[in-house]
Each structure stands twice: as C-alpha cells, then as structure tokens.
N, C-alpha and C positions, 0 to 999 in steps of 0.2 A: 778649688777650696784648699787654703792652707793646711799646715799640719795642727793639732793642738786645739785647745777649746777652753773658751771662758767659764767659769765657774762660777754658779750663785746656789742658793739657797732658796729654794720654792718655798712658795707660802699655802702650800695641801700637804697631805702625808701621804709619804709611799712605806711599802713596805717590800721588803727581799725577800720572805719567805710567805708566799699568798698561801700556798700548801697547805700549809695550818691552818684552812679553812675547812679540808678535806679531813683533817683528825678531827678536827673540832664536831664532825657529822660524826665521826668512829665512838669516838667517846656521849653521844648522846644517846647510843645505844645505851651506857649507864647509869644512865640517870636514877635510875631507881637504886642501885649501888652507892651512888654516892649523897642520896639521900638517908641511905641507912647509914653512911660513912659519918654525912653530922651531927644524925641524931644518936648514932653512940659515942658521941668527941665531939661535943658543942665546943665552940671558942666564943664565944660571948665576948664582944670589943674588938676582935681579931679577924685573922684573915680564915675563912674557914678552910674546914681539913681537907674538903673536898678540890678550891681551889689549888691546895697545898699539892695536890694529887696531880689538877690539871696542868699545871704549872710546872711541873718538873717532867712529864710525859711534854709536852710541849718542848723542853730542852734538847730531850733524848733523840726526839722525832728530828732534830737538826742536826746530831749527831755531838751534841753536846752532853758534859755532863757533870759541869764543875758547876758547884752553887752558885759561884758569883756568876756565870754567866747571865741569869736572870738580873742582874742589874742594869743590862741595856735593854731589857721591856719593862721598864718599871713604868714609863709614862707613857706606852704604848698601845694607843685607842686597841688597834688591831688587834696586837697579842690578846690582849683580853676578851676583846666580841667574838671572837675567832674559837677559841676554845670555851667560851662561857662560863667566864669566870665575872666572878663580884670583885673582885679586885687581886692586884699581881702582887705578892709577898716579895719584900729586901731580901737579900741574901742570907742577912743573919736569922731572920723570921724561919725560910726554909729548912736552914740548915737546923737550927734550936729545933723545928716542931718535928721535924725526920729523926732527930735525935732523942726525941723525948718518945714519940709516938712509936717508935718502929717496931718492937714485939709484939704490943698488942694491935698493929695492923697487917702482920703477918698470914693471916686467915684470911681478912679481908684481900687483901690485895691478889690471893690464890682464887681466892671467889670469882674479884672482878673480870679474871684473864680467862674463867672461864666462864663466864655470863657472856663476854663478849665473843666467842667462839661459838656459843649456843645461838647466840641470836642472829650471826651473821653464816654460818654454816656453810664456809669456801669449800672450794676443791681444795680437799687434804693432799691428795694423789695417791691415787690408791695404785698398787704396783701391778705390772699384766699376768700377773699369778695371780692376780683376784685377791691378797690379803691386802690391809694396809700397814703400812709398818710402822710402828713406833721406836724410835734408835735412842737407846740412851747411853750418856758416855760422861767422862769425866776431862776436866781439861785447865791448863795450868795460866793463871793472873800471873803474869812477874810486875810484884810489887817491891824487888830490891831495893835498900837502901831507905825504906821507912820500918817503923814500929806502931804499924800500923795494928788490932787488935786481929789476933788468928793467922797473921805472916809468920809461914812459916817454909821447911824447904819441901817443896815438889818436887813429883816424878821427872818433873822436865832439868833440874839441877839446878834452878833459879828460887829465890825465898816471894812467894806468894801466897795465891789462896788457887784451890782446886773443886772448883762450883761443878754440881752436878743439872746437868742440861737434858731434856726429856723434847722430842722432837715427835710429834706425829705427822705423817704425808710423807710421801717423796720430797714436797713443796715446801718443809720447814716449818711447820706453824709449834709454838714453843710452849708444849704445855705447861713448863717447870723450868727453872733456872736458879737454883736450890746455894746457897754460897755454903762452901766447906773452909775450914783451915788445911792449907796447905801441905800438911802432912796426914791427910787423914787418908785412909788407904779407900779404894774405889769401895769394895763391898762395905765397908763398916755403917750402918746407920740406914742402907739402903733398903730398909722392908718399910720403916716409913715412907718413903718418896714411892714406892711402889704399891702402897696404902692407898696413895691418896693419887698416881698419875693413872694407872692402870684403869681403874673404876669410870673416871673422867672421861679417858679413851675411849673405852666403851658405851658410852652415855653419848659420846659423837659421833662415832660411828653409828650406832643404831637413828640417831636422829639425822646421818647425812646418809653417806654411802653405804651404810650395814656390810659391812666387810668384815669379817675375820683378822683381829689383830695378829702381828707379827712382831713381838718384841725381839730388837735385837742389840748385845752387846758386847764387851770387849771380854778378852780373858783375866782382867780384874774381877770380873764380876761371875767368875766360873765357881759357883757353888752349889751344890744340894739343898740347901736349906732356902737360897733366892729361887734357886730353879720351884721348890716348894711353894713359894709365898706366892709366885705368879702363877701357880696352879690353880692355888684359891680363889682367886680371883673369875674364876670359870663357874658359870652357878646357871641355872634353868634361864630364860629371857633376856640372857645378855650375848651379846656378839661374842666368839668363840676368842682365846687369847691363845696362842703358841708362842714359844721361845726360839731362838738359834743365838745360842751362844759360843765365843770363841774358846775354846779347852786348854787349858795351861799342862802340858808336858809335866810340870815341874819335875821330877827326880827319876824319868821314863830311860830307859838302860836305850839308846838309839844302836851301839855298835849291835848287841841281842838282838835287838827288832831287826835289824837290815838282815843279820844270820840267818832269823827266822825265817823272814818272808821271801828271801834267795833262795833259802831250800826247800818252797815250796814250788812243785814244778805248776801248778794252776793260777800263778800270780801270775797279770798280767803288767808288763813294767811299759811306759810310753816315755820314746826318747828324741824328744825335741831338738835337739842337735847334739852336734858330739859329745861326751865326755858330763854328760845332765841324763838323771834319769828318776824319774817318779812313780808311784806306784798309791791307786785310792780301793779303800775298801770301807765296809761297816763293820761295827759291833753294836750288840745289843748293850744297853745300859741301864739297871736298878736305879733309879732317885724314888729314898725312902718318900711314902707324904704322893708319891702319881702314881697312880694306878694303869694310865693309859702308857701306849710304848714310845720307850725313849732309846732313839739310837744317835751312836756318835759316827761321824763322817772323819775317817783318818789319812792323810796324804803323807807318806813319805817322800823328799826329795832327796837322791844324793847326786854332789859334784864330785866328776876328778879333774874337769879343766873350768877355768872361771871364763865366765862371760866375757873379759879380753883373751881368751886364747891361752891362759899360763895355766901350765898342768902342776896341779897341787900335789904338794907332796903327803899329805893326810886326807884324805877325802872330806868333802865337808857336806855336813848331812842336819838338815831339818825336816823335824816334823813338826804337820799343823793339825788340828781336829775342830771339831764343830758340834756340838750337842745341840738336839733338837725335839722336839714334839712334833716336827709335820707329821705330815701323814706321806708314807713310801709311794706316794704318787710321785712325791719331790724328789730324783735322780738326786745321786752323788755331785756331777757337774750342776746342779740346777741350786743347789742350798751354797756350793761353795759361791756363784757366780751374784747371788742374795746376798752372799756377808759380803761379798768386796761392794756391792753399792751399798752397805753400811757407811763406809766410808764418805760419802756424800755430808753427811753430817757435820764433817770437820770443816767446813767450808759455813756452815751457820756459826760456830765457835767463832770463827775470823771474822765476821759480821758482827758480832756482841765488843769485841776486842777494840777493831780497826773503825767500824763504819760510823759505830756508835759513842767509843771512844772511852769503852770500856775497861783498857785492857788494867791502867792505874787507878782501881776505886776512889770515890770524893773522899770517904770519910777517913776517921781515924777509929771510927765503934764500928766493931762485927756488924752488933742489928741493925745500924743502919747501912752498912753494903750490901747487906742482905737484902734489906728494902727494896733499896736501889736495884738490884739483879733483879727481883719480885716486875717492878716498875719497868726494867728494861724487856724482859718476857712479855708483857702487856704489849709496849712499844712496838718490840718487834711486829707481834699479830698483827696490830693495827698497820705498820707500813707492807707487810706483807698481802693485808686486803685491800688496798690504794692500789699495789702496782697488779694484781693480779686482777683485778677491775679495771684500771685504768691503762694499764700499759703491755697489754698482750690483743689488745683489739685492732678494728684498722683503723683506729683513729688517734693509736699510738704514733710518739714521735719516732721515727726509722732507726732502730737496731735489729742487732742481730736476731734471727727467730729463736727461744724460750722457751720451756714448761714454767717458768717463775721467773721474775727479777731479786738480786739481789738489793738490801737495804741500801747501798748508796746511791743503786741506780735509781730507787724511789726518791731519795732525796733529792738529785740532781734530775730529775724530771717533771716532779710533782709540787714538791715543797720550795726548794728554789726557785720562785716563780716571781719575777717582780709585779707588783702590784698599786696600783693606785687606790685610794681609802679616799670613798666619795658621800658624801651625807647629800640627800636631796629629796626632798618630797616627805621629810620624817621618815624616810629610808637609808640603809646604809647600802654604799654598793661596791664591790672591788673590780677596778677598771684591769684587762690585763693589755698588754703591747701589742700594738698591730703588726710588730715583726716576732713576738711570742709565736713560736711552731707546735709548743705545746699544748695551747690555748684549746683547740676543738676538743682533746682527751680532757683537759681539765674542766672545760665547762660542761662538757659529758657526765665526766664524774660527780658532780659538784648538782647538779639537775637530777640525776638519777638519785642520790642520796637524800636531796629535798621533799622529793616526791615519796621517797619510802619512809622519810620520816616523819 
C-alpha cells in the first residue's frame, strides 16, 4: 500500500466528540432544574435558557470555553440530540443571554451543581481516618494584559482574578467555585461561601458516606471568627464538621522560641541528618464562639547546613502550626501528615485552568465569569462521574492504576470518541469504530445510564 490517502467528503454525519452523549445522560438528571430554569426566564421566540445552560456545559465538557466556539455546532444534528436541547444558540445569542442573565442565575446554577451531586451520590473518598475532607483554598487566574471587570493584582504577582474553590472527597468533586477579584484577600467575604458549602457537605455526606466532615485550609484563612462560623454549622442530625487549619506565625519572636524550647531539658528534638533539627509539641487554644477543645499542633525547624551541604552562617529557622478541633485521638504526626494531602487539591485548580481552559475567562463582565466558574463547577462533577464510572473498571481502556481520573483523561477517553450519526427505523443510533478500544467502557457507560434513567 502506498503512502498517502485520497480525500472526499461522505454523504452521513460523523461526529469527534460521541462523549457528549454520556453528559447528555449527566445532565438529565436536571431536568427538573432546568424546567424551573424556564419557567422563571421564559424566552419566548428564542433559544431557551435552559438550552443556553446545555450548550455551554457541552463546551466546557471539551475543554472549551470561548463563546464562539459554539459556532462550529450550530448545524450540528449531534451536538444537539446529544445534550437535549431544542436548538443550539450563535455566539452572539450565548454570549448576550450569559450577559444579561448572570446574577439572577447565580443561585440557580449553585442549586443545579448540587441537585446533580444529590442524585448521583459518587464516591467522594472518604479519607482512612474515617473523616471526609472538604479542602478549600484560593487560587490565582492570570488574566494580564486585559481590563477585564475585577482584574486585579494577586497573591501570585500577576493581574487576575483569585476564585474561591470548595473541593469535597479525596476524588475532587467541586462543590463551589466562587469568582473573586484578584486582590481580594483569602478570608474577606468567606462566611458566605461557608454559609452555603458547609451545610451542602453535610447534606452529602449524611445521604452518601455519613462521615464526619474535615474542613481544611490554608493560613489565609487562619481566623477566630471563620474558625467560629464553621462551628455553627455543627447542630443535632447533621454529620459532625471539624477544622485543620494552617496557623500564620505572623509577628512570633522565633529567635525566643528556639531559646525557650533549648532550655527546656524535656524537649525532645529529632535530627534527620546533619546540621537540620526539629522539635513538635501542643498548646491548648481559646477560639471565642467553641466551646469544645481546640489545640494547635507547633513544629519548629532549625538549619545550620542547607540541604546542599553549605553551612549557614545565621541559622535559618521555621516555624509551622496547625489549628484543630479533632479530637487527641489524632497524634501530632497524624494531623500534620492530613494537612500535607491538603495539598492534593492544587492539582483540581490545574484542571479548571489547563484542562478546561479556564485559566483566561470569556468575558469582559465580572457576573458573567462568575457564571461561567458556576458552570465550570457543574462540568467538572459531571466529567468526574464519567471517568469514575467509566474509566476505573475492567473495561476501562489500559492506564495506569487510580483512585480518580483527571478531567483531561475523561476527555480523551470518553468524549473524544469518533462517532457515526445514523437514523434508521425512526431511531437515531451512534455507530462507534471497530478499531475504538474504548468502545466496550463506553457502551458500558452509555447502557448503564439508559437503564437508570
């Protein structure tokens, strides 16, 4: 056989993204949502709001997220049977009704992301300490070089936006993805977001795992009065809520401390190799608003030779702490060893950013990026319950072994699926490839989701 291939133009429809068939089952869990979504925002003559919704969760799910990209399914049988929609919105329609619509669907769209979490009720992952965790954090958009509404400069040294992100499970599912202006500092505004993620948490918990929540957070977010808020949130019939929070030093005298704790002859100091030495202890701690105990976990480290070998000529010394509510079953190693897979978390951030393709928002209006993040929160769920149905079975295509896939692997195994669009019998049917490897998980999924719906 030669090199090269002739090229024509078949007279059926394929389509490159079959996947979309698999959200299109996610999203009918809402139907009742987005029946109330019309009936309070009729469009009369237009494309309805609901569609408006399907239609850009259908973007996101590609890892899209510029409005004109809906201009290449305008005439696209698929795109639209696929996600069930009455017809596919221009660009300009999208963008206008996301603009015009966006605060007053603000509520709705927090509802949606959690109707769809109520009704499909995954493995969160609950941690082998038996809580599960909820991780929230803060994290920075570089949207340099526009004037765009609310760019401003972040923690990170670039002019963006700094959205607050609310993660329940080990597994990432996103209960909140909250858009800030870029300079707004982590704690500022955060008892609303803890108002409305906290309760939610626990409303899933109790109806999935009933585990004991674990919030945990950065030392942004080291306050008495949040430590407070998330107290309240603990009330007779609801899943238990604990904190570990990271403790900010701010203005702590360290040369004093070290003096201190060196002339203590009962300190026990552990030294990892030469010229490094650390020392962990508790204190009890008052937070006005709890009544139950609260201790902070404290590590001092000091250097005299740096991890290459070069002995410093002023000692260098940090200290870390950790504020908590467990309960003193949790060792000192046991809470620290907890906040470092906090960190886990930063790697769902990168997935919003990178996968999705979020990192430079569409618009040029606050409410509607915010939207959009609203919208992207949903999205995430919805690929998060694809791959973890569909792609940790044995009839997943061969990678590496998992507790979760990451959104792109969803994309690229799921939704990238070429497809043939076949009408026959007054049925629609999608043909997949007989060298598709992915095919037995997808029609797995795709059967399984028919039958429950």
């Amino acid at each position: 056989m030669g090199f090269g291939f002739q090229i024509k133009q078949l007279d059926y429809d394929l389509t490159p993204v079959a996947g979309l068939a698999l959200v299109g089952h996610q999203l009918q869990r809402l139907q009742g949502m987005f029946k109330r979504l019309d009936r309070e925002h009729p469009a009369p003559g237009g494309v309805r709001c609901s569609d408006i919704v399907r239609s850009y969760v259908g973007l996101l799910a590609q890892g899209k997220s510029d409005f004109d990209a809906i201009e290449a399914f305008r005439g696209d049988r698929f795109f639209k049977q696929a996600l069930g929609m009455a017809g596919v919105p221009s660009s300009p329609t999208l963008r206008q009704r996301l603009d015009a619509k966006a605060a007053s669907w603000f509520d709705w769209a927090f509802d949606a992301n959690s109707a769809l979490l109520r009704s499909a009720q995954p493995d969160y992952g609950v941690l082998p300490c038996g809580w599960l965790p909820l991780d929230v954090d803060t994290f920075a958009m570089d949207n340099s070089g526009t004037v765009k509404d609310g760019v401003s400069r972040t923690y990170a040294g670039v002019d963006g936006y700094c959205p607050l992100a609310a993660y329940l499970g080990a597994h990432g599912f996103c209960l909140e993805l909250a858009l800030r202006p870029g300079a707004q500092h982590s704690a500022s505004e955060t008892t609303y977001n803890i108002e409305r993620v906290v309760p939610l948490a626990q409303q899933l918990s109790a109806a999935g795992p009933k585990a004991p929540i674990l919030m945990r957070l950065d030392a942004g977010f080291d306050s008495s009065a949040l430590m407070t808020d998330i107290e309240r949130c603990n009330a007779p019939g609801r899943p238990q809520v604990d904190f570990l929070i990271k403790w900010n030093p701010r203005t702590t005298d360290l040369q004093a401390l070290l003096r201190q704790r060196a002339a203590e002859p009962a300190v026990l100091w552990h030294q990892p190799r030469e010229g490094k030495r650390w020392t962990v202890w508790e204190i009890r701690v008052q937070v006005p608003g709890i009544e139950r105990a609260v201790r902070r976990v404290l590590r001092l480290t000091e250097r005299t030779i740096d991890a290459r070998g070069q002995q410093l000529l002023v000692p260098d010394m940090q200290l870390d702490g950790w504020t908590t509510s467990l309960p003193e079953t949790f060792s000192a190693a046991t809470l620290i060893a907890l906040y470092a897979d906090h960190g886990t978390h930063e790697q769902f951030h990168a997935e919003f950013k990178t996968d999705m393709d979020l990192e430079r928002l569409p618009s040029g209006k606050f409410d509607t990026n915010y939207l959009v993040c609203q919208f992207a929160a949903l999205t995430m769920n919805i690929l998060r319950l694809l791959g973890q149905q569909g792609l940790l079975g044995p009839l997943a295509p061969i990678r590496h072994a998992a507790r979760r896939r990451r959104m792109k692997t969803v994309m690229q195994e799921l939704i990238y699926r070429a497809g043939r669009v076949i009408e026959h019998a007054g049925r629609c049917w999608l043909g997949l490839g007989a060298n598709d490897r992915a095919a037995p998980a997808f029609m797995h999924l795709h059967a399984q989701f028919a039958s429950s719906g």
